[in-house]
ZATOR-627976 format. One line per field, with one value per atom (N, C-alpha, C): atom name; x negated, y, z; residue number from 1. Coordinates in pm, whole numbers, plus 32768, in hexadecimal, padded with zeros to 4 digits. Layout:
<rs>
a = c(CA:...)
c1 = c(X:...)
c2 = c(Y:...)
c3 = c(Z:...)
k = c(NUM:...)
</rs>
This chain:
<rs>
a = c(N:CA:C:N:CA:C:N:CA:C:N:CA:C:N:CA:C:N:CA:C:N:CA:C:N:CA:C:N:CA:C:N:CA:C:N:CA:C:N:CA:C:N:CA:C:N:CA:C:N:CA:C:N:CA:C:N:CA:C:N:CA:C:N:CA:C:N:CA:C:N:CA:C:N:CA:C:N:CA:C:N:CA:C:N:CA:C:N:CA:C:N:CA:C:N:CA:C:N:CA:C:N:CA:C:N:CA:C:N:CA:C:N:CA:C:N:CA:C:N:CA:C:N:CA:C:N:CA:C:N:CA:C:N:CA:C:N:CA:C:N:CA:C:N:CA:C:N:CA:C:N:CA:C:N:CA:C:N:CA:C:N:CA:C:N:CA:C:N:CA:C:N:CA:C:N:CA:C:N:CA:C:N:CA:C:N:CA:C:N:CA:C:N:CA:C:N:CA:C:N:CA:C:N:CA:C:N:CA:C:N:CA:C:N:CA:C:N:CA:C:N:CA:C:N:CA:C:N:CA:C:N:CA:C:N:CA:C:N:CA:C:N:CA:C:N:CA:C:N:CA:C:N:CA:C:N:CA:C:N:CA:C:N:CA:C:N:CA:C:N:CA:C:N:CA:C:N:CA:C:N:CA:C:N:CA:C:N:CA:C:N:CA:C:N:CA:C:N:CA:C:N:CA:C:N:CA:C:N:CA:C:N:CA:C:N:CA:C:N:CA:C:N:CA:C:N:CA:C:N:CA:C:N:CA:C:N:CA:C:N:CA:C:N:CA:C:N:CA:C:N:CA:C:N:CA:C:N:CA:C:N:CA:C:N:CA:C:N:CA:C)
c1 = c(7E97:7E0F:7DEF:7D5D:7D69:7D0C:7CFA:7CC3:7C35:7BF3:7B5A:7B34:7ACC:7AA0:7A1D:79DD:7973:7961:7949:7948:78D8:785F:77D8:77CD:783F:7841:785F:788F:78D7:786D:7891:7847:785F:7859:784C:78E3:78FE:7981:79E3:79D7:7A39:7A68:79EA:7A01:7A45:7A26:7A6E:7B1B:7B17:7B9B:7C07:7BBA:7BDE:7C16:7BCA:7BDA:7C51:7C62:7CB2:7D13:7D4E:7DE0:7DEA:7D96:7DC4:7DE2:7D82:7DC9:7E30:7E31:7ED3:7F3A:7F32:7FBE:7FA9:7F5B:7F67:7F74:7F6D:7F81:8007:809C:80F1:8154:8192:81BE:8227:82A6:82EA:8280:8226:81D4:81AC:8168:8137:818A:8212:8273:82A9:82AA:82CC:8285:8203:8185:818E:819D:819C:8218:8277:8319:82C1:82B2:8260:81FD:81ED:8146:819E:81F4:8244:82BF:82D3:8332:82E5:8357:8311:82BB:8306:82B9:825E:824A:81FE:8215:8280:82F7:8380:83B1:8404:846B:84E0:852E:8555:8531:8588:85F4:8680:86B1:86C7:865D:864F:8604:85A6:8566:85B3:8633:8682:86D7:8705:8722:86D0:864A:85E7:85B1:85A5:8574:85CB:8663:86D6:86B7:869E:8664:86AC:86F3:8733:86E2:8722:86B7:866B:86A8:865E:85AD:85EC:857F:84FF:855E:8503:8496:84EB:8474:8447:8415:83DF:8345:8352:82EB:82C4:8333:82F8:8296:82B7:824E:81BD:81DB:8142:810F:8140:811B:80A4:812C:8104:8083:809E:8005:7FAF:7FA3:7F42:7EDE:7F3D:7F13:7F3A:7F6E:7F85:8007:8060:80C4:80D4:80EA:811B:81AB:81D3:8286:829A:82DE:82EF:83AF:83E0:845D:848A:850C:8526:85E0:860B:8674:86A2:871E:8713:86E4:8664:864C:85AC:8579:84DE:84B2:846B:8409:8374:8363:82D6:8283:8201:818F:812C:80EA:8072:7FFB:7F95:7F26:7EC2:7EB2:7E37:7D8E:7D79:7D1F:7D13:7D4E:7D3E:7D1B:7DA0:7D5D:7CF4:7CC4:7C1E:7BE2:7BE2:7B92:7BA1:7BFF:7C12:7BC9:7C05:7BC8:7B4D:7B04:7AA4:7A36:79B9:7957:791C:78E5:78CA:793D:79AF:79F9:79C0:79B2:79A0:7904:78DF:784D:7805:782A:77B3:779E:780F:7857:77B7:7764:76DC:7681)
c2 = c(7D1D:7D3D:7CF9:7C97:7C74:7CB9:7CB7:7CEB:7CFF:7DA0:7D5D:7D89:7D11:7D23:7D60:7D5F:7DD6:7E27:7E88:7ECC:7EDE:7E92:7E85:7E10:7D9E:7D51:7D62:7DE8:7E2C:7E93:7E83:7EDA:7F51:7FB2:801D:8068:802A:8078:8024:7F8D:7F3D:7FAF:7FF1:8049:808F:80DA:8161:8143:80C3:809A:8087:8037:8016:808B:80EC:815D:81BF:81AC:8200:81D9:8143:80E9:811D:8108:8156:81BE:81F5:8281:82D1:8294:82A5:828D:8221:81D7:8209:826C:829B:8335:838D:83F0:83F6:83E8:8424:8421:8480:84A0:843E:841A:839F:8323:82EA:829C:82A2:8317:8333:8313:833A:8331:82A6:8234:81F4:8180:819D:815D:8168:8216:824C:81E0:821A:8192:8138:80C4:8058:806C:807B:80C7:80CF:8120:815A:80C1:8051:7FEF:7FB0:7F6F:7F24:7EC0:7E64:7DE8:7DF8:7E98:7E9A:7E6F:7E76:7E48:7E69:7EA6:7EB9:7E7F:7E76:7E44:7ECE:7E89:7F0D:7F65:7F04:7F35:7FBF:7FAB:7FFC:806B:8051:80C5:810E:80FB:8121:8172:815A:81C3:8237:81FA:8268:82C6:82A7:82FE:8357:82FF:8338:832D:82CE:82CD:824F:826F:81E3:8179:8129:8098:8087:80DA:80C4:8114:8192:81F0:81B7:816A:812F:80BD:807E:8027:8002:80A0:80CB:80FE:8131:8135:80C1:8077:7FF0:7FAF:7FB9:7F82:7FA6:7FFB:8094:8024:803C:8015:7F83:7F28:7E79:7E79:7EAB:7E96:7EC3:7F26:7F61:7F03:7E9F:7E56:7EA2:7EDF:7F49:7F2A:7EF2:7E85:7E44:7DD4:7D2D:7D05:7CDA:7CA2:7C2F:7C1C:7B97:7BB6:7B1F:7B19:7AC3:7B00:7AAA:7ACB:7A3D:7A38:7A7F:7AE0:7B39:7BDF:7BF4:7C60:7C51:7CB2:7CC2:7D1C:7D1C:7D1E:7D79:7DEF:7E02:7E0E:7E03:7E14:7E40:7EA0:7EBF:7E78:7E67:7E1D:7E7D:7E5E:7EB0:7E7C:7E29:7DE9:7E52:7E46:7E9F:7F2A:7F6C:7FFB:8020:7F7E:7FA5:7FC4:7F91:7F75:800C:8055:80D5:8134:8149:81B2:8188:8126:810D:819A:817B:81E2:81F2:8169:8184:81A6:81E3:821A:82C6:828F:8303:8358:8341:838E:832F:82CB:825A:81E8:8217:81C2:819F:81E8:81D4:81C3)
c3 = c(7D0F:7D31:7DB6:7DB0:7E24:7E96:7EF3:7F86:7F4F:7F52:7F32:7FC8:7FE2:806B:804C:7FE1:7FE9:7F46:7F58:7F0D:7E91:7ECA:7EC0:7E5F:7E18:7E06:7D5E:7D59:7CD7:7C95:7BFC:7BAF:7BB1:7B87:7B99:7B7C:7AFA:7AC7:7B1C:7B4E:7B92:7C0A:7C42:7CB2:7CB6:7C37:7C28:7BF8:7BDD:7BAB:7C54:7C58:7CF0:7D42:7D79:7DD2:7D52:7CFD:7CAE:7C93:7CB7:7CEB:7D69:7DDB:7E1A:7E53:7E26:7E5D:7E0D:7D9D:7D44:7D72:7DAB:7E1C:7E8E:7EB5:7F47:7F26:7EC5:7E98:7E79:7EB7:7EA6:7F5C:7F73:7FAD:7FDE:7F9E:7FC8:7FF9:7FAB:7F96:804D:8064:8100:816C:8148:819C:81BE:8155:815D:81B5:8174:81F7:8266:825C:831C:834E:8336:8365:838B:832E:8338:83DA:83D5:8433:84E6:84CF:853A:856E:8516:8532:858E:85DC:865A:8647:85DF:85A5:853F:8511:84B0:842A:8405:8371:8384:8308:82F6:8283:828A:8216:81B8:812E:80E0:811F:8136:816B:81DD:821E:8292:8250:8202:81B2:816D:8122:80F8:8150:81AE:823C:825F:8291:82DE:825B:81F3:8163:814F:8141:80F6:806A:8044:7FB7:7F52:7F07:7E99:7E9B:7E95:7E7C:7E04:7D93:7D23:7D2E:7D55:7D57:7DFF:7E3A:7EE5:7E88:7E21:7E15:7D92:7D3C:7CEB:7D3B:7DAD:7DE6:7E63:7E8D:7ECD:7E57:7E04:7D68:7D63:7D4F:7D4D:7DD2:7E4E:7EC6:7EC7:7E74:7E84:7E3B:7DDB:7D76:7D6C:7DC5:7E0C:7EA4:7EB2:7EFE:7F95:7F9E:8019:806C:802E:8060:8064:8068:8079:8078:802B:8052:8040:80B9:80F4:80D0:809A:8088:80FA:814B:81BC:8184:8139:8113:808A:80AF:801D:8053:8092:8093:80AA:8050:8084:80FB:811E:815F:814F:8165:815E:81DF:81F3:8227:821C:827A:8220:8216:81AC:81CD:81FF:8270:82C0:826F:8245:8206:8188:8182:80D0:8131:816A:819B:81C4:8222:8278:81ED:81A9:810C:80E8:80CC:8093:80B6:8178:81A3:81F0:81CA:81F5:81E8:824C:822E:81A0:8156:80C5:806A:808A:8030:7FED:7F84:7F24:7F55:7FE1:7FBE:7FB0:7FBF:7FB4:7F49:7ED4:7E71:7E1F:7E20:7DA7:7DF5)
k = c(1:1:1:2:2:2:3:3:3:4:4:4:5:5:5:6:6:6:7:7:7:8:8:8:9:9:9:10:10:10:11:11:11:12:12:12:13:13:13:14:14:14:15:15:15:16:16:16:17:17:17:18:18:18:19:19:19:20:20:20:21:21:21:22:22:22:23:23:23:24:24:24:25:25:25:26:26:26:27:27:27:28:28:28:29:29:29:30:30:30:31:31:31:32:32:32:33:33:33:34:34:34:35:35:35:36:36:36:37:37:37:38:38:38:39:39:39:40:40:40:41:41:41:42:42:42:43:43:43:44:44:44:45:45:45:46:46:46:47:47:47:48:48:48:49:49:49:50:50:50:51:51:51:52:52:52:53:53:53:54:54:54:55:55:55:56:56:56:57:57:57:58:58:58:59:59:59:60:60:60:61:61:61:62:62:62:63:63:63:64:64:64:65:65:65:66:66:66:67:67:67:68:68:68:69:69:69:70:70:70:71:71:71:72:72:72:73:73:73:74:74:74:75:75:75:76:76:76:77:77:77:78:78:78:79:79:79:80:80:80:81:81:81:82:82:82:83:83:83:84:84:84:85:85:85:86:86:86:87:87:87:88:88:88:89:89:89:90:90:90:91:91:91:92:92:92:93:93:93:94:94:94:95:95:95:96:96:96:97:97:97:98:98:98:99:99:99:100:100:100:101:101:101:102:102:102:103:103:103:104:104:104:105:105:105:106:106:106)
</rs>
């Protein structure tokens, strides 16, 4: 999914499609946590790896929801060697919790 920079640009059900990816991928609890990490790193990214530490969470089950995450557009992973990388996209979030979220969708 790519970045929508306005919301105003989409039909009606595109909207409702839209805001209902994300807030599906932002409606779970690991999901939150894993952002916050993200959020709280110095550089602002983290490696699986390290998510796998601060979660305590298997790799299988860490990136079943790094997934949920990416295609949601809400992460970014960057491969640096043999380990990824996530980031968050602030672009997409301004987009989310923007002021026309949800009272201003019509």
């Amino acid at each position: 999914m790519e970045l929508i920079k306005s919301i105003n640009e989409l039909g009606e059900d595109e909207v409702l499609n839209f805001y209902e990816n994300m807030f599906n991928a932002l409606a779970d609890k690991i999901r939150l946590k894993i952002i916050n990490e993200i959020s709280k790193s110095p550089n602002k990214y983290l490696c699986v790896c390290d998510l796998e530490e601060k979660l305590e969470l298997k790799q299988s089950k860490l990136s079943y929801h790094l997934k949920k995450l990416v295609n949601a557009n809400i992460l970014i992973p960057e491969k640096h060697g043999t380990w990824n990388y996530y980031k968050i996209n602030e672009e997409q979030i301004e987009v989310v919790l923007s002021e026309d979220t949800c009272c201003k969708i019509f």
